[in-house]
C-alpha positions as CSV (number, residue, x, y, z in Angstrom):
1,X,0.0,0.0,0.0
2,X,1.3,3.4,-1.0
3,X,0.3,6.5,1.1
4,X,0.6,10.4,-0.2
5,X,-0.7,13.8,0.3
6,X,-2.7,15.7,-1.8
7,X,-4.5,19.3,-1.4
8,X,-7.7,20.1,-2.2
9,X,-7.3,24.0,-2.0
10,X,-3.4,25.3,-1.8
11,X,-2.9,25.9,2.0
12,X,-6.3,25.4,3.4
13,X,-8.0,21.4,2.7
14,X,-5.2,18.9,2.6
15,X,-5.6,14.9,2.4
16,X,-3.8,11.8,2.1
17,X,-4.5,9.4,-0.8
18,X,-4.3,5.6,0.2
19,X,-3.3,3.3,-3.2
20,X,-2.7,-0.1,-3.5
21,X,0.4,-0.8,-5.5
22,X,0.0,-4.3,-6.7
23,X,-3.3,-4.2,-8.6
24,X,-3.2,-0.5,-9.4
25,X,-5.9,0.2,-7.5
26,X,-7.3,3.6,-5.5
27,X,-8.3,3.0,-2.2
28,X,-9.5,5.6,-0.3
29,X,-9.3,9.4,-0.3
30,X,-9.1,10.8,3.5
31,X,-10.4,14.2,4.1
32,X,-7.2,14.3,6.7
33,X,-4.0,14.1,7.0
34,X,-3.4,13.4,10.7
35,X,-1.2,10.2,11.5
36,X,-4.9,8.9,14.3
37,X,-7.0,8.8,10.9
38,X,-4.7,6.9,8.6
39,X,-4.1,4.2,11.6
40,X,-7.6,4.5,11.9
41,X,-8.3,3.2,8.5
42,X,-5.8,0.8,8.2
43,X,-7.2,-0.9,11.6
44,X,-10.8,-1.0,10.1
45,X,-9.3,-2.8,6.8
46,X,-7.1,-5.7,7.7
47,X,-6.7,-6.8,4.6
48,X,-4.3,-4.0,4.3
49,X,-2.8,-4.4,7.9
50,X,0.1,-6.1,7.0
C-alpha cells in the first residue's frame, strides 16, 4: 500500500491518498492528514494491515 498527500485548495484542505500498488488500484481518499486517521483506517481494513 502506498500512502501520499494531496491538497484540495493550496494551504487550506489537505488529504492523504491511500493506493494499493500491486493491482493499481485507489483506495481511499481521506479528508485528513493526521497520523490517528490513517491508523484509523488501516485498523478498520485488515486486509491491508500487514
Amino acid at each position: 500500500m502506498a500512502i501520499d498527500d494531496f491538497v484540495f485548495q493550496k494551504d487550506i484542505h489537505y488529504g492523504k491518498l491511500l493506493c494499493d500498488l500491486e493491482i493499481g488500484k485507489l483506495l481511499d481518499l481521506l479528508p485528513l492528514r493526521k497520523q490517528k486517521d490513517v491508523t484509523r483506517w488501516i485498523q478498520n481494513h485488515p486486509t491491508y494491515n500487514q
